[in-house]
C-alpha positions as CSV (number, residue, x, y, z in Angstrom):
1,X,135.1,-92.9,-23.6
2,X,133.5,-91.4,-26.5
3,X,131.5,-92.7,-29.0
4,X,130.9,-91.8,-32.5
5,X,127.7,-89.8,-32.2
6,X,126.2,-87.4,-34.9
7,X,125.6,-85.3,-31.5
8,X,129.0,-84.2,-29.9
9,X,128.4,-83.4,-26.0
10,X,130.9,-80.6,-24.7
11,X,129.5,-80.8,-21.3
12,X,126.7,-80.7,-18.3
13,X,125.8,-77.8,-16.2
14,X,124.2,-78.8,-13.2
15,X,122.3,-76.5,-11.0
16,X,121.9,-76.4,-7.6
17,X,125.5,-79.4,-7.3
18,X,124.4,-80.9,-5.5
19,X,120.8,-81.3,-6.4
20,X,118.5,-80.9,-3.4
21,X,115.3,-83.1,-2.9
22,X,112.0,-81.6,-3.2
23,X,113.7,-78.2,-5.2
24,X,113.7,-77.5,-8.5
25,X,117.1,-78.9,-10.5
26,X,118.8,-78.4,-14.1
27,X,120.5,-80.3,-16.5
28,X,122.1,-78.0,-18.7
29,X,123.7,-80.3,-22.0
30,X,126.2,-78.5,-24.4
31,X,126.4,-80.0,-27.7
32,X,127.0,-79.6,-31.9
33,X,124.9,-80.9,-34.4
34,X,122.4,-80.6,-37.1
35,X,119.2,-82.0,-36.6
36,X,115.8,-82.0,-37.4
37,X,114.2,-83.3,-34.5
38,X,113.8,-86.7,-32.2
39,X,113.3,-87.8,-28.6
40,X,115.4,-87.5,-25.3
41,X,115.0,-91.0,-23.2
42,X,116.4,-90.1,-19.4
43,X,116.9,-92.8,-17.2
44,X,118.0,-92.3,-13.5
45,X,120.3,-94.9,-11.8
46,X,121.1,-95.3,-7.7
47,X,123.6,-97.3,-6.5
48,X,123.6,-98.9,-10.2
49,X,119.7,-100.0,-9.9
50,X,117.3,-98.1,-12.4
51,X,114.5,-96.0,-10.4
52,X,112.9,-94.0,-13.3
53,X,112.8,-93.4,-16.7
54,X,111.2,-90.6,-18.8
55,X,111.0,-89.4,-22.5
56,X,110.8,-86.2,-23.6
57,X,110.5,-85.0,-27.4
58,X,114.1,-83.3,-28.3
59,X,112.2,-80.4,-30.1
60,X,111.0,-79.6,-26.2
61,X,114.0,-79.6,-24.5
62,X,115.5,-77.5,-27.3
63,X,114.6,-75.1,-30.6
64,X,114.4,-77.2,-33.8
65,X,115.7,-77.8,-36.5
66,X,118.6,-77.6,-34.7
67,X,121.3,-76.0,-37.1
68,X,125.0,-76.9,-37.4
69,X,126.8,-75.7,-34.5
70,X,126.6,-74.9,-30.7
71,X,122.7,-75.8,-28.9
72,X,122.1,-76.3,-25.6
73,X,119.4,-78.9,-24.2
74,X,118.4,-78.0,-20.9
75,X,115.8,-79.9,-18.7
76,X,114.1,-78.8,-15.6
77,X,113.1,-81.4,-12.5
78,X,111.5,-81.3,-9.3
79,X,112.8,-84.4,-7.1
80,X,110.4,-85.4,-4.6
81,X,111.2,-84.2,-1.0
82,X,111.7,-88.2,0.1
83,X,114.3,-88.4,-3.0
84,X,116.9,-90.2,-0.4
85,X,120.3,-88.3,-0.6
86,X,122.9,-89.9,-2.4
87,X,124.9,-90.2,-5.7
88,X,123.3,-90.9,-9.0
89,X,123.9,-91.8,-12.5
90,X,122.2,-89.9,-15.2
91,X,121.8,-91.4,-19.0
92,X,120.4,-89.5,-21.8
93,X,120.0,-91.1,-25.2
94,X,119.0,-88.9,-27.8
95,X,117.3,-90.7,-30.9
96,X,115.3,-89.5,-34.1
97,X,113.6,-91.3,-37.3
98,X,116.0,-93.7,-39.2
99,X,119.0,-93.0,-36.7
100,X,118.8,-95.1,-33.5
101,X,121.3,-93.0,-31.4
102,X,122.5,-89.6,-32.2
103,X,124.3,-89.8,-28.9
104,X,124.3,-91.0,-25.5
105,X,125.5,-89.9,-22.6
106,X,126.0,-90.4,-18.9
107,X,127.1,-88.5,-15.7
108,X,127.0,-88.3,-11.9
109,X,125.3,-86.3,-9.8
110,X,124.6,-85.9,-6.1
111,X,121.3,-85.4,-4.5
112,X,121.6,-83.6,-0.8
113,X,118.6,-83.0,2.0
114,X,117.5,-79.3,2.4
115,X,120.1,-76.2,1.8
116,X,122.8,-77.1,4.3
117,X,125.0,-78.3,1.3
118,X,126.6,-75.5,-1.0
119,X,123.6,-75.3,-3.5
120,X,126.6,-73.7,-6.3
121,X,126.3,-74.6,-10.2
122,X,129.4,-76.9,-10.9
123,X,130.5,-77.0,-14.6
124,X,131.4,-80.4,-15.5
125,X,133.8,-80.0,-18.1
126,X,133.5,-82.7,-21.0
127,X,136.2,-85.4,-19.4
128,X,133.7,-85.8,-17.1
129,X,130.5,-86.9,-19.3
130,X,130.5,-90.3,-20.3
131,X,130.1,-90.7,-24.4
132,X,129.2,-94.1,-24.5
133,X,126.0,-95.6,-22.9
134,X,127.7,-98.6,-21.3
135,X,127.4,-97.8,-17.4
């Protein structure tokens, strides 16, 4: 499912997996480009129903310019401690003046209750990151 993106995802980190309500999480992206700058829009879906939706300026996330090759964008989040447990859906659409979409992505993730899950980083490997923003 990949688009044609000036951004070219390799793949998402994401530690603790699963993510565990009320701790900290991250979103670790792997990507090529060169870039000068632009925004990160991340919505959040549940059971296909969008629950939140933030924007973050790319330049924040990562070090600009961001020069040909390998960057990483990696974003930080507390979940509430009522965040009900459950899988999720993830979109990321990165964006910056004149170009609409320099990519956009999607994955899963799962969000647990306390520690009694294993709390291990699990490297999804790029198969599993959707390229294209349909959901």
């Amino acid at each position: 499912n990949k688009g044609n993106y000036v951004v070219k995802v390799d793949g998402v980190d994401i530690s603790p997996n699963p993510v565990i309500s009320g701790k900290p999480a991250t979103f670790t992206i792997s990507a090529s480009t060169a870039i000068t700058g632009g925004k990160a829009v991340i919505e959040v879906y549940f059971f296909g129903f969008h629950i939140h939706q933030e924007t973050h300026d790319l330049c924040e996330e990562t070090s600009c310019p961001i020069t040909v090759g390998n960057f990483v964008l990696s974003h930080n989040q507390v979940l509430p401690g009522f965040t009900p447990p459950g899988f999720y859906k993830l979109k990321m659409t990165l964006s910056g003046a004149g170009i609409k979409q320099f990519s956009c992505i999607s994955f899963d993730f799962k969000i647990s209750f306390g520690a009694s899950e294993s709390s291990v980083s699990d490297s999804r490997s790029a198969h599993q990151v959707y390229m294209k923003c349909g959901m």
